[in-house]
Each structure stands twice: as structure tokens, then as C-alpha cells.
C-alpha positions in Angstrom: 115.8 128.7 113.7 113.7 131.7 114.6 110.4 129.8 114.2 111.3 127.2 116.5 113.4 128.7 119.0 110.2 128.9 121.1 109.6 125.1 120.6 113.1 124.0 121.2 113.4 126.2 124.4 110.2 124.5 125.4 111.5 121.1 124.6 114.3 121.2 126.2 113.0 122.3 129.5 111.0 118.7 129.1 114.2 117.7 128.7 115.0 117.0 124.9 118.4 117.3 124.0 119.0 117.9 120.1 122.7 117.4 119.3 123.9 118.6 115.9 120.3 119.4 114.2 118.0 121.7 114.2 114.4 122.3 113.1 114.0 124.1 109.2 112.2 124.9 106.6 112.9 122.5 103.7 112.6 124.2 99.8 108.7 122.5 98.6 108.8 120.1 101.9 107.7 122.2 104.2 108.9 121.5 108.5 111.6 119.1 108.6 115.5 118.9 110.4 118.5 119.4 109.2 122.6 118.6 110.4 124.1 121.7 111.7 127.3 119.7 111.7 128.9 116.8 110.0 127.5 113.6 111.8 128.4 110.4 112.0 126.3 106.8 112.0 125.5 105.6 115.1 125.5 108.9 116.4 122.9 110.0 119.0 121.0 112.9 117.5 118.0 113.5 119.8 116.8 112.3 122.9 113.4 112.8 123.8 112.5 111.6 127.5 109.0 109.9 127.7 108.4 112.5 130.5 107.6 114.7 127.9 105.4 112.4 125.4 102.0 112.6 125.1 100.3 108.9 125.0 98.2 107.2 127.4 98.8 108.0 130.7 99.0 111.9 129.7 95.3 112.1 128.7 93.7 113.6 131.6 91.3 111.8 133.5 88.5 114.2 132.8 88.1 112.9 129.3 89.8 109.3 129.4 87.1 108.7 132.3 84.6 109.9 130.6 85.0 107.2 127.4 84.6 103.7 127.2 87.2 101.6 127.4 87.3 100.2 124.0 88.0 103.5 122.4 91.4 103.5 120.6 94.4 104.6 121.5 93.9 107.2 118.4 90.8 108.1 119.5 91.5 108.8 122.3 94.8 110.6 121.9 92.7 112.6 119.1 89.8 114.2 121.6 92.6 114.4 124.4 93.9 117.3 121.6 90.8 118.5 120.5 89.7 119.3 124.1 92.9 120.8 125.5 92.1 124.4 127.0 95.5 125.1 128.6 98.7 126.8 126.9 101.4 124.0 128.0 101.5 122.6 124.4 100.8 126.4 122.7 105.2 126.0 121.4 104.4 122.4 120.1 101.0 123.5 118.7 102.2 126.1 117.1 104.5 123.7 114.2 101.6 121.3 113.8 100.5 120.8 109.9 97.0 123.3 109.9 93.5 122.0 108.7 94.8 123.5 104.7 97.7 121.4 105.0 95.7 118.2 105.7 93.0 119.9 103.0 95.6 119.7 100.1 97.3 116.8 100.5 94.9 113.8 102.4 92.5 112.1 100.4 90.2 111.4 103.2 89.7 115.5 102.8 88.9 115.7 99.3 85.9 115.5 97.2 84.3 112.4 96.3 85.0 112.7 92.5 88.9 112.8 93.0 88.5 109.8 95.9 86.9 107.5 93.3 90.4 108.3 91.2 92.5 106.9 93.7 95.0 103.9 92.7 93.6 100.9 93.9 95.3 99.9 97.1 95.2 104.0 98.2 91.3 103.8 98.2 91.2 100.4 100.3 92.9 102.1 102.8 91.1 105.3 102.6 87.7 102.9 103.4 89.3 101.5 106.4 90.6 105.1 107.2 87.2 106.2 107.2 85.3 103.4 109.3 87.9 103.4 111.8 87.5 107.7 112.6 83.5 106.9 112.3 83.8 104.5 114.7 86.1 107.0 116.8 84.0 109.7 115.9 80.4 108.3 116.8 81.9 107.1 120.6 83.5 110.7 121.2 80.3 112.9 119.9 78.2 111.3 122.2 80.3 112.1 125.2 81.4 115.5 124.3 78.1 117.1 122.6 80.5 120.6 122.3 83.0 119.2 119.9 82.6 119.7 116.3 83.6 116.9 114.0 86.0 118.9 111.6 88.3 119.9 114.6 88.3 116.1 115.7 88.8 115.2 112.2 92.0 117.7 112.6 93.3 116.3 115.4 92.7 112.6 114.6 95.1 113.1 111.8 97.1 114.9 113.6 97.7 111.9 115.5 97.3 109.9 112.5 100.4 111.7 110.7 102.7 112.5 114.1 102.8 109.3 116.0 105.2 106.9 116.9 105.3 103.4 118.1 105.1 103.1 121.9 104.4 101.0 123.9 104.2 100.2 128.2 102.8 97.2 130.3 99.9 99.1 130.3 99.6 99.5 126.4 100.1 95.4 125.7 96.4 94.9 125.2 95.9 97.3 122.4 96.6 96.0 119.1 99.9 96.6 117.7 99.1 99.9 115.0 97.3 101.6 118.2 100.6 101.6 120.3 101.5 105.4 120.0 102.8 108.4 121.4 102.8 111.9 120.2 107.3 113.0 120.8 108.2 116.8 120.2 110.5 118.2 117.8 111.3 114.2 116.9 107.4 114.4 115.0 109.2 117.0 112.4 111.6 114.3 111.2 110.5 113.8 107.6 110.5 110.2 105.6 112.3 108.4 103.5 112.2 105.0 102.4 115.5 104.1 104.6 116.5 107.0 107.5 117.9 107.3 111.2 117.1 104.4 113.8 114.7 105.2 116.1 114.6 103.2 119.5 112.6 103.5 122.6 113.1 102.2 126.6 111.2 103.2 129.9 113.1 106.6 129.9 113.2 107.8 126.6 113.6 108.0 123.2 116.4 107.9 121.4 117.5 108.9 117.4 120.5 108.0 115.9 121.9 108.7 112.5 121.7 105.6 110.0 124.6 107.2 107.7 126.8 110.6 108.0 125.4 113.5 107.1 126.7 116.7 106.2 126.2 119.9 107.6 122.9 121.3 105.8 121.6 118.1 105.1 118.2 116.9 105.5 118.0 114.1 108.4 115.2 111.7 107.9 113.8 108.8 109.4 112.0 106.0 108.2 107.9 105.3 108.6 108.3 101.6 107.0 108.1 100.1 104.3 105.5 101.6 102.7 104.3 102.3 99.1 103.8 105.7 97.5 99.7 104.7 97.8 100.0 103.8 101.8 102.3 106.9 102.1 99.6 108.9 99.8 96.5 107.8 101.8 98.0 108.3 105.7 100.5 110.6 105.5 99.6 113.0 102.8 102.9 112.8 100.0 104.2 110.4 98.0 108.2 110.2 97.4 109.8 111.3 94.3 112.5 107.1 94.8 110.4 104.8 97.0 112.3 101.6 97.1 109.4 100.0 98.4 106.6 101.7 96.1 104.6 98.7 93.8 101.6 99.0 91.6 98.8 96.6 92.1 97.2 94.9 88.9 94.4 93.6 90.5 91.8 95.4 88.5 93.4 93.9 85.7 93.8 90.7 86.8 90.7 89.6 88.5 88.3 90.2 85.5 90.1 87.7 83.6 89.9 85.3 86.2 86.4 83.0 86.0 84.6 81.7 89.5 86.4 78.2 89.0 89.7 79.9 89.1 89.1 82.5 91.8 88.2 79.9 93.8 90.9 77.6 93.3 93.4 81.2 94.1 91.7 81.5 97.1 91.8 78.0 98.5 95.3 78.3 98.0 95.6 81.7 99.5 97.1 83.5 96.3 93.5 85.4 95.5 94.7 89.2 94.8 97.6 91.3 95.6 98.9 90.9 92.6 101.9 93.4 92.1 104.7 94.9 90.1 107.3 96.7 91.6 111.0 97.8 90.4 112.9 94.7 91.4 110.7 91.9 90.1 108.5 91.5 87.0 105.7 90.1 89.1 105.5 89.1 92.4 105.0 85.4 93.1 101.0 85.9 93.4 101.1 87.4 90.3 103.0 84.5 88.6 100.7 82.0 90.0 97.4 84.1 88.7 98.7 84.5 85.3 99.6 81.0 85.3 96.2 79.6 86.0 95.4 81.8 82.5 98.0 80.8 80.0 98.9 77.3 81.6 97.7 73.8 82.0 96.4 72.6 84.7 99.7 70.4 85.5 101.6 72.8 85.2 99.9 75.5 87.2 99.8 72.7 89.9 103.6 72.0 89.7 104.4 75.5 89.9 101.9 76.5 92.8 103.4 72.9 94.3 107.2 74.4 93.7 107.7 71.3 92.0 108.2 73.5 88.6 110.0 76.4 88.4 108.2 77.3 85.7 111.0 78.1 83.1 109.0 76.4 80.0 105.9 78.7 80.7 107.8 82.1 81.4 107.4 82.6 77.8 104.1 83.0 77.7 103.3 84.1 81.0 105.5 87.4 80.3 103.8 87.3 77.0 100.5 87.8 78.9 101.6 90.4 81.9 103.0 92.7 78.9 99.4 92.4 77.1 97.9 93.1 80.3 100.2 96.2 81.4 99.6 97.6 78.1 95.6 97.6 79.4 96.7 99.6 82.8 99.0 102.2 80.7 96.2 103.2 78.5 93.7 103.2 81.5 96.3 105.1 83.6 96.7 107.6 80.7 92.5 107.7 80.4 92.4 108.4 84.6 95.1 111.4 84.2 92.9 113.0 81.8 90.1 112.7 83.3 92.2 114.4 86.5 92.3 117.0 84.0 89.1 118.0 83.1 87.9 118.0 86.4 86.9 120.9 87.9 86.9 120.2 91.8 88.8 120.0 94.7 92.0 122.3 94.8 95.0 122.4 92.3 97.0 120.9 94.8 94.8 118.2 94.9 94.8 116.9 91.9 97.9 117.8 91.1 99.3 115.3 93.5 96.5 112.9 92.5 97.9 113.4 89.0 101.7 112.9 90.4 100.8 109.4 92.2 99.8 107.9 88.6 102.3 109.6 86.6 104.5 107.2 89.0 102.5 103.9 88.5 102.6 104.4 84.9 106.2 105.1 85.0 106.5 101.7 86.6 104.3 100.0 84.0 106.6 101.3 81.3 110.1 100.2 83.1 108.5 96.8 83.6 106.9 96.4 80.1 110.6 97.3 78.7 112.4 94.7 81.6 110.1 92.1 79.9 110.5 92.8 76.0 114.5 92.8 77.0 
């Protein structure tokens, strides 16, 4: 508690009440909270009043008036940090991930050669990452010719990471993923795939346990349903059980597919996306791609038109998926040495590069095993 007891004290003269946890040190996690006591679901745990937020209507009107109003939220929030001078947040500060945290584990940090690596769906995001803090990045430079771009980086992922939904009367215009707010002590709250319920109203928020815990325990709350790549790409880790993690098969997929038949997909709205995951051998997209490649037309048709539930073709549609995962395990197994040999970025790096397709090829595996069963 000793690293903390400077943040808490702060915290709770903002008028945070913790009640039966505490901020810790988790083994390999790093920052995180624990039960000091047994709790019980439904319990409030912490209450954070929105007095004590940062979000919109705390950036000072120095800098918000200084920026154009189509700057996001994010943007916004991130040179509101990067400009702060005074000592009022130096206790909150003070437990914020550092720029090596956000080095080792967030792909938008590392070099080029283990970026191109990346699981499909991880890089998407990581181009969409990077147009959207360009676009940030290229309003708040002009304005604020002092600021250097690796300490906005830092504190645009700072907001990236340590957000919450939030939203005011106020806030209503701004598309929905740019609703935020920055909440002490609540931000160390860790993820995992299910967790504590998190509620907010004009006065505050509020945390309450989603199960009992027992003294000692980790307490975690939920970011959404994301997979291991999303959670990779914004956030930095990927989860050792991810109910919701998939693997895309889109690179294997798509090259089998001729313009005729990519066009028909996309007229239809079932062009890409095509995962696995641990539940189902397949989602529907992919059933209806793989069906345009081992079917008649009639039948692909009558299946696409749920007029077929497409019993007489499973055969060789599973037939097909298990030919093609075989093609993604030895192209997994090619990527993780080529992890190997590499000799840039960090350790950590690509060590948790390496981790993230030791996972999809796990997943391969079950599912090639769930279909030859």
C-alpha cells in the first residue's frame, strides 16, 4: 500500500471512497487492485465522484481555446496532459504506465520489421491507430510549437489505455469511442474478458463486484469484448483465456476467391471477416465464403438465402477449412521463426509478438481437431 498511500490520500480528498480494495502490485502484471476482504456481488467497491474526473470540461481554457473545435476528445484530453505545469495530478501521475512500459508492450512503438508481423486484424487497427494520432498530432503541433511529439505520443496513449466511457449533454455530438474520461485509482482496475460492472450518473461513478471475491484476490473489470489482437494493438497485453479472442482467415481466404466471387460476397455484404474462434468452427461469413468454393451455385444461393441449412455440403465445406487451416499453421509456424531470427526491437517485444501467435496457432490446432472429430 505504501506506493499508493499518496494517491489514495489524494483521491479521497476528491472524494473517492474505496471499500474493501486496495491498489497492488500484481506477480508479472504489474499495477492492479486487489479485495482486502471477502466481497460480495453487487457490492459497491469504489465510488469515484465526477468532480474528480478529468474529461472535457476539466481541460483548461488556455489550451481547449486555443484548438479547433473538431479536435477529438482524445486529442484533446492528450495535450491537456502533456501541457499540465501544475502539481495537482503529481499522486495520480506518479502510477501512470512510463514511456518503457508503452515501449515494450504497444505495437504502434515498435519497429517497422516486427509491425509488419502483426496478425492480421492487430495491424488494421494499428493503421487506423496511427492516422487518427497523425491527425491529432498535426492539429496540436501547429498550435503548441513547444511540445515534442514523443511526449504527446505518451500522453495520447495514456489516454488511449486509461479511459472510460463518459458521456454529458455536452459530450452527445462526439462520436461514441471519443466519449471519455480519465477516473483515479478506478484506471488501475485490470481486464478480463468478464469483470465488475461499471456504471456512471451526473455525480459519479460507481464499481460493483460482478462475483465474490476473496480476500487477496485480483478484482478486474471488463474493457469489452475484445480479441487478444484488439487487446494487443490498444491496450498493450494479450490474455492468457479470452472468451472472446478469434483468429481471422482472411489472408487465407480471399486469395482463393476470383473477382466474380468477391463481388458476389460483397453485394451480399459477407466479403471478409472471416473467423474461427473456440465456440464455432467458422463463423457464418466464413461458411458462406467457403461455400461459394466447394459448392454449386444453387446451393450457395439456398444457403446464403437460409433456405438450406447446408447439412449435404458440411462435408466438404469442413473438408476445405481443415486444408486451409493446415496453410495458416505452417505460415504461423514460418512468422514465429522469422520472430526469431530477428534482431530488433526489445526482447519483450517480440516476445509478446511471439506469444500472440503461439495463441492463434493454438486455436488453429483445437479447431482442425473439433473438425476431424
Amino acid at each position: 500500500m505504501e506506493d499508493f498511500q499518496d494517491l489514495i490520500s489524494w483521491a479521497m480528498g476528491k472524494g473517492v471512497e474505496l471499500d474493501g480494495i486496495k491498489p497492488q502490485r500484481i506477480p508479472n502484471r504489474g499495477l492492479g487492485v486487489v479485495a482486502t476482504r471477502s466481497l460480495k456481488a453487487g457490492e459497491t467497491i469504489l465510488t469515484v465522484p465526477t468532480r474528480a474526473l478529468r474529461s472535457l470540461v476539466t481541460v483548461p481554457k488556455n489550451i481547449s481555446r486555443k484548438l479547433p473545435p473538431d479536435l477529438s476528445l482524445h486529442g484533446l484530453l492528450a495535450a491537456n496532459l502533456a501541457l499540465d505545469k501544475t502539481i495537482q495530478f503529481t499522486s495520480w501521475n506518479a502510477v501512470l504506465p512510463t514511456w518503457a512500459d508503452f515501449q515494450a508492450s504497444t505495437p504502434f512503438m515498435w519497429p517497422n520489421e516486427l509491425q509488419l508481423l502483426l496478425p492480421k486484424p492487430a495491424k488494421d487497427l494499428l493503421k487506423k491507430q496511427q492516422a487518427k494520432f497523425q491527425q491529432d498530432w498535426n492539429v496540436v503541433a501547429k498550435t503548441f510549437l513547444e511540445l515534442r511529439r514523443e511526449k504527446y505520443l505518451y500522453t495520447w496513449f495514456i489516454v488511449n489505455t486509461r479511459t472510460f466511457y463518459y458521456v454529458t449533454p455536452k459530450m452527445e455530438r462526439l462520436p461514441r469511442d471519443d466519449r471519455l474520461a480519465l477516473l483515479p485509482v478506478a484506471d488501475l482496475l485490470n481486464h478480463a474478458d468478464s469483470g465488475c460492472h461499471v456504471s456512471f450518473s451526473p455525480e459519479s461513478f460507481t464499481i460493483t463486484a460482478d462475483c465474490a471475491y476473496r480476500a487477496g484476490e485480483e478484482v478486474h473489470i471488463c474493457y469489452g469484448g475484445h480479441s487478444n489482437d484488439f487487446l494487443l494493438t490498444e491496450y498493450g497485453f494479450v490474455l492468457a483465456k479470452n472468451k472472446w479472442d478469434e483468429v481471422c482467415l482472411d489472408d487465407v481466404i480471399l486469395p482463393n476467391l476470383n473477382l466474380t466471387q468477391k463481388a458476389e460476397l460483397e453485394d451480399r455484404g459477407f466479403l471478409g471477416k472471416y473467423m474461427v474462434d473456440a465456440e464455432t468452427i467458422g463463423c457464418h461469413r466464413t461458411q458462406v465464403a467457403l461455400r461459394l468454393l466447394c459448392c454449386t451455385p444453387r446451393q450457395w444461393r439456398s444457403f446464403v438465402d437460409a433456405e438450406d441449412d447446408g447439412d449435404a455440403s458440411q462435408g466438404e465445406v469442413d473438408a476445405l477449412l481443415t486444408q486451409l487451416l493446415g496453410r495458416v499453421s505452417q505460415t504461423i509456424g514460418e512468422t514465429l521463426e522469422n520472430i526469431e531470427n530477428l534482431n530488433v526491437g526489445q526482447d519483450t517485444q517480440r516476445e509478446l509478438l511471439a506469444e500472440r501467435w503461439k495463441q492463434i496457432k493454438t486455436m488453429i490446432t483445437q479447431t482442425i481437431d473439433r473438425l476431424k472429430n
